[in-house]
C-alpha positions in Angstrom: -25.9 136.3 119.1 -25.8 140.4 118.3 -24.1 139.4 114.5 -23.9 143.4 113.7 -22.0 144.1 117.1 -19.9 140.8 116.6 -19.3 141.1 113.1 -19.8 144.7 111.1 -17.2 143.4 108.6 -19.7 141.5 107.3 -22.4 144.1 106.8 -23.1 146.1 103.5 -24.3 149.7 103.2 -27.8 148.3 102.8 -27.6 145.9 105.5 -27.2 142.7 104.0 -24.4 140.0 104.4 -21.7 140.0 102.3 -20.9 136.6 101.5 -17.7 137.1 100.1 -16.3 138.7 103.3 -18.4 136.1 105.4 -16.5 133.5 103.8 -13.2 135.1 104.0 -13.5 135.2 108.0 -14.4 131.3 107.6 -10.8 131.4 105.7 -8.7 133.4 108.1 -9.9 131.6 110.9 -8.2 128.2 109.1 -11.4 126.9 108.1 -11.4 125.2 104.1 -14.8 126.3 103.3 -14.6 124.8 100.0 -12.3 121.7 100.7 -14.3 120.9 104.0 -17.0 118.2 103.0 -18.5 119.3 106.2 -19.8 122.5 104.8 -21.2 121.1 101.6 -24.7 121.9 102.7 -23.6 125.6 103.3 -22.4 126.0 100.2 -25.0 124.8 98.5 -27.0 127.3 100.3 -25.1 130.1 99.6 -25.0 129.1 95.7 -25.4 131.6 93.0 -28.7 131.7 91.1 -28.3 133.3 87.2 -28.8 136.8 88.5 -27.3 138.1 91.5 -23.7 136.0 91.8 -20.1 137.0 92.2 -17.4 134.7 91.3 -14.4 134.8 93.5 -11.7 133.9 91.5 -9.7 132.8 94.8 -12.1 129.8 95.5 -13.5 129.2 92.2 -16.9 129.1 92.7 -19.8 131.1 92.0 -21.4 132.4 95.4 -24.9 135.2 96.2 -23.4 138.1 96.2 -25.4 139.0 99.5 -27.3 137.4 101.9 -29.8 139.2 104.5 -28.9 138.9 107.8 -31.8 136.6 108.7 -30.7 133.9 106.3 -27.4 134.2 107.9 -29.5 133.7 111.2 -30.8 130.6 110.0 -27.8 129.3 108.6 -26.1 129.2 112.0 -29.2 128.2 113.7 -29.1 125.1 111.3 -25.6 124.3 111.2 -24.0 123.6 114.6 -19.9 124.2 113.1 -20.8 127.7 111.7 -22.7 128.7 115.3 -19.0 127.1 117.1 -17.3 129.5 114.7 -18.9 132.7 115.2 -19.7 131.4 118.8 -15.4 131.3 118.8 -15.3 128.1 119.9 -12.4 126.5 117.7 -8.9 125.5 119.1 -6.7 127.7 117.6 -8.0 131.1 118.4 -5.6 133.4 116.7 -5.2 131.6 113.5 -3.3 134.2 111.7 -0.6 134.7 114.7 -0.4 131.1 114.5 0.6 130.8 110.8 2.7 133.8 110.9 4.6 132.0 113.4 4.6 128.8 111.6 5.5 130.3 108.3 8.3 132.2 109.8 10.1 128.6 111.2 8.9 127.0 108.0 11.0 129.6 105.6 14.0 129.9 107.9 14.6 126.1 108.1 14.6 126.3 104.2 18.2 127.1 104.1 19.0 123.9 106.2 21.0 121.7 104.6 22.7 118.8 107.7 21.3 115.7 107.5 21.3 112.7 105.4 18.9 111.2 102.9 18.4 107.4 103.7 20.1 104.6 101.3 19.5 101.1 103.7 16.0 100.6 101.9 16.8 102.0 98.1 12.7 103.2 97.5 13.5 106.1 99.8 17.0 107.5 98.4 15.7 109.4 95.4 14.6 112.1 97.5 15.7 115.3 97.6 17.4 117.4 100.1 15.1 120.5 99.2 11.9 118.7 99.7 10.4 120.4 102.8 6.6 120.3 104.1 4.4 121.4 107.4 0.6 120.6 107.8 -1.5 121.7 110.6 -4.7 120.2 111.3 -6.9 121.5 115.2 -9.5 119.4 116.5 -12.0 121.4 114.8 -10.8 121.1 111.6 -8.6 124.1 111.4 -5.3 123.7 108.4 -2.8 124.8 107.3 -0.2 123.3 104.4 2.9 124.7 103.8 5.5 123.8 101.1 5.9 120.5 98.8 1.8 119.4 99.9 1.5 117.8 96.8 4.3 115.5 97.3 4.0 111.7 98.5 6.4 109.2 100.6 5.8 106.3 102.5 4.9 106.2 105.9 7.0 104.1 106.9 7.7 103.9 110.8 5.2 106.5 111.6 2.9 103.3 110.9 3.8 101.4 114.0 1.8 103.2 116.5 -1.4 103.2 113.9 -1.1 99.5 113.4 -0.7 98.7 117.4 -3.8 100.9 118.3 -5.8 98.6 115.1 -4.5 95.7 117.2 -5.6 96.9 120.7 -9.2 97.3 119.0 -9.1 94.2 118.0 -8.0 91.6 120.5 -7.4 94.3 123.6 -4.6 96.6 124.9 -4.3 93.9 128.0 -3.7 90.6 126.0 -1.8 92.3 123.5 0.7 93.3 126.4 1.3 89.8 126.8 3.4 89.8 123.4 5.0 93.6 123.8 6.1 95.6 126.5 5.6 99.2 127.3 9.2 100.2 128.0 11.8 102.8 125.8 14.4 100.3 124.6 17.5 102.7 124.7 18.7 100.8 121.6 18.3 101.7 118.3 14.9 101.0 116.3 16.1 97.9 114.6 18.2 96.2 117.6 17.5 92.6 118.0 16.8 92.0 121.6 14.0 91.1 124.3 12.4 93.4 127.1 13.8 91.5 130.1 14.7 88.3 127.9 11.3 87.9 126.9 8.7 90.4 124.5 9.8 93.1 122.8 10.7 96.6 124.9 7.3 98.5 122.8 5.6 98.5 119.9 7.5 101.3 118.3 10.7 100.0 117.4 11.3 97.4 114.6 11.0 94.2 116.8 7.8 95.4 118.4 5.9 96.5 115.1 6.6 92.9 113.8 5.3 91.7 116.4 2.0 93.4 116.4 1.9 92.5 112.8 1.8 89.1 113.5 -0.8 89.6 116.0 -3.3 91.6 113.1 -6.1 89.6 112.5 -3.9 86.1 112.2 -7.3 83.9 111.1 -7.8 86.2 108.1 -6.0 85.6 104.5 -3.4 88.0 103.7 -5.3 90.4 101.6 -8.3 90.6 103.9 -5.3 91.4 106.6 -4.3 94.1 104.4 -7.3 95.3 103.9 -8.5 95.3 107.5 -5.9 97.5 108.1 -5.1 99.5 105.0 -9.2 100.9 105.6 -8.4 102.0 109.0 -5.5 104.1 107.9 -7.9 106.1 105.2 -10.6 106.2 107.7 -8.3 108.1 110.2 -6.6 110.8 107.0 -10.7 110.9 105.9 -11.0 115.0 105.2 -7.6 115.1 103.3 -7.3 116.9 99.7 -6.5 113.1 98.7 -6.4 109.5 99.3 -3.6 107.7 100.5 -2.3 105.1 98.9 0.3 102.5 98.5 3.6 102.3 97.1 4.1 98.9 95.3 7.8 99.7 94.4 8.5 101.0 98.1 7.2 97.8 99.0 9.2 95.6 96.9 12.3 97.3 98.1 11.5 96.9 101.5 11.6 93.3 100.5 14.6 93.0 99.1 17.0 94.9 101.3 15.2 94.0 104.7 17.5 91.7 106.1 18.0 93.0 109.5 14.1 92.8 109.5 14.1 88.8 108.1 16.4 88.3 110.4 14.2 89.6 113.7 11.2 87.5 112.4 13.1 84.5 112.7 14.7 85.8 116.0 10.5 86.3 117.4 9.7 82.4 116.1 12.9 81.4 117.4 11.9 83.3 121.2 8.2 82.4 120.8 7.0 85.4 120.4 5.2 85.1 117.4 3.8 82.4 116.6 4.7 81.4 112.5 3.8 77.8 112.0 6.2 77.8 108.9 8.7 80.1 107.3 6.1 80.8 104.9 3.9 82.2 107.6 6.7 83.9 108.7 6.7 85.9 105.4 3.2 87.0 105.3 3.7 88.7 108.9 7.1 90.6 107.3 5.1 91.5 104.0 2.5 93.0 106.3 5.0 94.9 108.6 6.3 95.8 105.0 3.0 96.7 103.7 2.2 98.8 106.5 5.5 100.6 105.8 4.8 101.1 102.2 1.5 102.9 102.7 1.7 106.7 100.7 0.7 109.7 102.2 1.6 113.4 102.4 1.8 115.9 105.0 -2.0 117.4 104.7 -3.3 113.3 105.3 -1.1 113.1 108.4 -1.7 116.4 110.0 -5.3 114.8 109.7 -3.9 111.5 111.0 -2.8 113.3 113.8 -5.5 115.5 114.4 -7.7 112.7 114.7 -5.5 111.0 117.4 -5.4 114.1 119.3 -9.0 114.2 119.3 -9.5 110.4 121.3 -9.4 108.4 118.3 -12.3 110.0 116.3 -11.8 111.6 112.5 -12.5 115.2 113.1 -14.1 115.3 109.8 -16.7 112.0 109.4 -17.0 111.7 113.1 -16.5 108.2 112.7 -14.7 106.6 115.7 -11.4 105.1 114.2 -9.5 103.9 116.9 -11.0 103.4 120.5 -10.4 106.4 123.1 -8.7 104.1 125.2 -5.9 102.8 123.4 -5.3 106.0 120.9 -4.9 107.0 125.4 -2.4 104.1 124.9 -1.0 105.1 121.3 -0.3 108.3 122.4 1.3 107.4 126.0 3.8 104.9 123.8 4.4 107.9 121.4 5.7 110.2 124.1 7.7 108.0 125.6 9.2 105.6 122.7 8.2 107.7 119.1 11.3 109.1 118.5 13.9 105.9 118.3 16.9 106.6 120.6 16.0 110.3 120.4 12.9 109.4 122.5 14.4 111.0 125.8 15.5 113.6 124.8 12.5 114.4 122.8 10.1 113.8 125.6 12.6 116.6 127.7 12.6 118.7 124.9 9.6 119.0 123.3 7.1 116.9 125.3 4.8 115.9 123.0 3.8 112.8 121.5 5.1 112.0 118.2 7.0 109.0 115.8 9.3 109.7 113.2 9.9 107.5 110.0 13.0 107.2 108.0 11.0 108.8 104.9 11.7 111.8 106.7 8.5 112.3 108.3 7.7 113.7 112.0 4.0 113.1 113.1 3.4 115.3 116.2 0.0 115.0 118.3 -1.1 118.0 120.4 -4.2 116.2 122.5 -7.3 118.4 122.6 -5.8 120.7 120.1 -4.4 119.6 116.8 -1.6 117.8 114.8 1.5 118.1 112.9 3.0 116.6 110.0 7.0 117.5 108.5 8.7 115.9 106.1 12.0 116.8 104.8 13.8 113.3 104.1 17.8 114.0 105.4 17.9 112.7 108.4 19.7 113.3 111.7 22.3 110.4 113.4 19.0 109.0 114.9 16.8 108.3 111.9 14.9 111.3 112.6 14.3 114.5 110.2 16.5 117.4 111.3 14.5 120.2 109.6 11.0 118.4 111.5 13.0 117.8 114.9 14.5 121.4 114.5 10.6 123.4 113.6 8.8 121.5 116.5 11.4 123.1 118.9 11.5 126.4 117.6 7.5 126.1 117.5 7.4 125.6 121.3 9.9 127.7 121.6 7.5 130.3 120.6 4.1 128.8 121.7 5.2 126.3 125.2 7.5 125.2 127.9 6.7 121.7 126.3 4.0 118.7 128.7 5.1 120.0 132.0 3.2 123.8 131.1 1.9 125.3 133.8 0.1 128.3 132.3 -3.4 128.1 130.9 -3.0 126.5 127.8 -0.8 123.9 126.4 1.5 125.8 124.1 1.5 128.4 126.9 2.6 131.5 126.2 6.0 133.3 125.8 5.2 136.8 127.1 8.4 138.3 125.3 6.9 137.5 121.7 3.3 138.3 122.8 4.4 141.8 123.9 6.3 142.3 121.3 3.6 142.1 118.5 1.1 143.1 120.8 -1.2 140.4 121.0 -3.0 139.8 124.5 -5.3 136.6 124.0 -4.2 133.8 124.3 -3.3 131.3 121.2 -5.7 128.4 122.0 -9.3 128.4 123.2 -9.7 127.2 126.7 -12.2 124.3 126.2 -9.7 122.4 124.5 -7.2 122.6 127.9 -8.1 119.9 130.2 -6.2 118.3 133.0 -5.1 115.0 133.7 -8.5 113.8 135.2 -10.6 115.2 132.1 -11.6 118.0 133.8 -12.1 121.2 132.1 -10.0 124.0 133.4 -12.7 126.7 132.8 -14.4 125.0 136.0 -11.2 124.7 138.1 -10.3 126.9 140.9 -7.0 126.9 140.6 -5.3 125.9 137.5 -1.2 126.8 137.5 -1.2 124.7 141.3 -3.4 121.7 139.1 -1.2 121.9 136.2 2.7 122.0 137.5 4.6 119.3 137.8 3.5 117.7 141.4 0.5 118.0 140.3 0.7 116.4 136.9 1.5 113.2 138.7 -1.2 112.9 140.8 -3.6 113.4 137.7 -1.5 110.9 135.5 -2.9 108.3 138.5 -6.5 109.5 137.5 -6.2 109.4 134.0 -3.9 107.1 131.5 -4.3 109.8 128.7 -1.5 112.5 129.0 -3.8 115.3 128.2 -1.1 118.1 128.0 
């Protein structure tokens, strides 16, 4: 690596490193140098001693003014993320086109005001109609937060397909099939009614989650179900500026208004679908489901969330495998097709990717191999589903995709017009994070708009289970 013909930015008049604008590359390429537990070490190396230090007041922290260039050497011979870095091997290679763009759909859906804020559970209807936030988190650790960060809500349905993949870990994607189907209902999420007169249509809707909830660890005590599953959620948001946590009054309310919900348990025991050997078992499994609903997050936690399902399963940040590859392959095929209540469809036309909604007002949008997304503004469209987080993931494909069937070389694509227009020739996302349906890297592939179009696509969703997009 030739650092002074790669980066001259960094050099001073006497040759040395200047940290300050080394760092602030680390920053415009979406990297959190000083939020990012993963460059802790760095940091430390890169510490002030008493005299030769320069505060920047942006970061506040005290830093070496200036390195030499050999330090810097060894740095990035020690540290394999800051050689990916300056080797530009990160997802989202034009970080500052990308936030321009995202900030640009962010502020105009500001002045949206349709929608409704959700009453049927009453912990969710003191939100308010201005509350609006977007997190971005890429494979590689790459963020972004725009808006009301800083404020919480539950989770809610963007649970269900968290809790199922827990499940699948635990007892098998295969025998938990047996209880669940795999099918879009085309009813709406809390409809009480059999797949084919016999398990629930998928784990997404209301029926299904119960269902899997019964199925979570049924030997344990309740707390120790709770906590099996409560610790899997904060190992997949691990990396976030905080902890999730959970929302005892949420909770209580979910109880107390859940009727519909009471009323499906009994429906499952009545079916034997779930197996409650008394009404009081019955009520552990609904205060779980309601549990589950009640956990407290923000947006930065679920772009994290996301991120880590986009990347197989493992936390992008801890490296710890959360969720098996194989059913967050699962997770993520269920989200595509069934995330979106009885929007799904028209979702999966629309926008392509996989994603589930929650009545909070949050959208939770996985982009395999490259990152995720988390919105939440609470009124809601006719569906269930936020309009200002439905409306930004459209415009943002708009701008960056033709959605899952894509056939150019990267999976947002590319919309010529806008890249003409401000002049920017490379494309948006780095090409080892595009693979096809078999796994295959396209950098190796002869021919990649014939492998990637729609006829195609088929014959590769027969290699591979995982839609890899």
């Amino acid at each position: 690596m030739n650092l002074k013909e790669q980066f001259p930015e960094f050099y001073t008049e006497n040759e040395d490193i200047d940290v300050e604008k080394f760092v602030g590359y680390l920053y415009r390429c979406g990297f959190k140098f000083f939020r990012d537990e993963r460059f802790s070490s760095i940091v430390n190396e890169l510490t002030a001693t008493e005299n030769n230090d320069v505060f920047l007041q942006k970061y506040n922290v005290s830093l070496k003014q200036t390195i030499t260039e050999s330090e810097l050497v060894h740095l990035v011979e020690k540290y394999s993320l800051l050689k990916s870095i300056l080797d530009g091997h990160y997802a989202v290679q034009d970080f500052h086109l990308f936030k321009q763009g995202v900030c640009e759909i962010f502020e105009e859906l500001k002045a949206e005001r349709s929608g409704k804020i959700t009453t049927y559970i009453p912990g969710l209807a003191h939100y308010s109609l201005d509350n609006w936030s977007v997190s971005f988190c890429s494979v590689d650790g790459q963020m972004l937060f725009l808006g009301d960060t800083d404020a919480t809500f539950t989770i809610q349905s963007a649970m269900k397909p968290i809790l199922y993949g827990i499940v699948c870990d635990l007892m098998g994607y295969k025998e938990v099939h047996k209880y669940v189907g795999k099918e879009p209902s085309g009813f709406g999420f809390n409809k009480i009614t059999l797949g084919h007169g016999t398990i629930p249509h998928n784990p997404l809707i209301n029926i299904g989650a119960i269902t899997i909830a019964s199925l979570c660890a049924p030997e344990l005590d309740m707390y120790e179900r709770f906590n099996l599953a409560f610790k899997k959620y904060q190992a997949l948001t691990v990396g976030a500026r905080k902890p999730i946590s959970f929302n005892n009054m949420v909770f209580l309310s979910e109880k107390q208004s859940g009727h519909r919900n009471y009323a499906i348990g009994h429906y499952l025991v009545d079916k034997g679908v779930v197996k409650a050997s008394s009404t009081s078992k019955l009520m552990e499994i609904l205060d779980l489901y309601f549990q589950m609903c009640s956990i407290e997050v923000d947006t930065p936690s679920m772009a994290i969330a996301a991120a880590n399902l986009a990347n197989g399963g493992k936390n992008v940040f801890s490296g710890e495998q959360v969720i098996s590859e194989e059913n967050t392959q699962n997770m993520l095929t269920l989200m595509y097709s069934c995330g979106m209540y009885d929007y799904s469809g028209e979702w999966s036309f629309e926008v392509g990717l996989p994603a589930k909604s929650g009545v909070s007002g949050l959208i939770m949008v996985v982009l395999p191999d490259i990152g995720g997304l988390a919105m939440w503004s609470p009124p809601l469209d006719k569906f269930g589903n936020s309009v200002r987080g439905v409306e930004f993931t459209k415009r943002l494909l708009t701008n960056y995709s033709n959605g899952y069937y894509n056939s150019s070389l990267h999976p947002f694509g590319t919309n010529q017009k806008k890249m003409r227009k401000t002049g920017i020739g490379k494309q948006l996302f780095h090409p080892k994070h595009i693979h096809t349906q078999a796994g295959q890297d396209l950098s190796t592939m002869s021919s990649v708009a014939t492998l990637l179009n729609p006829t195609s696509m088929k014959c590769f969703r027969r290699l591979r289970r995982l839609p890899r997009f």
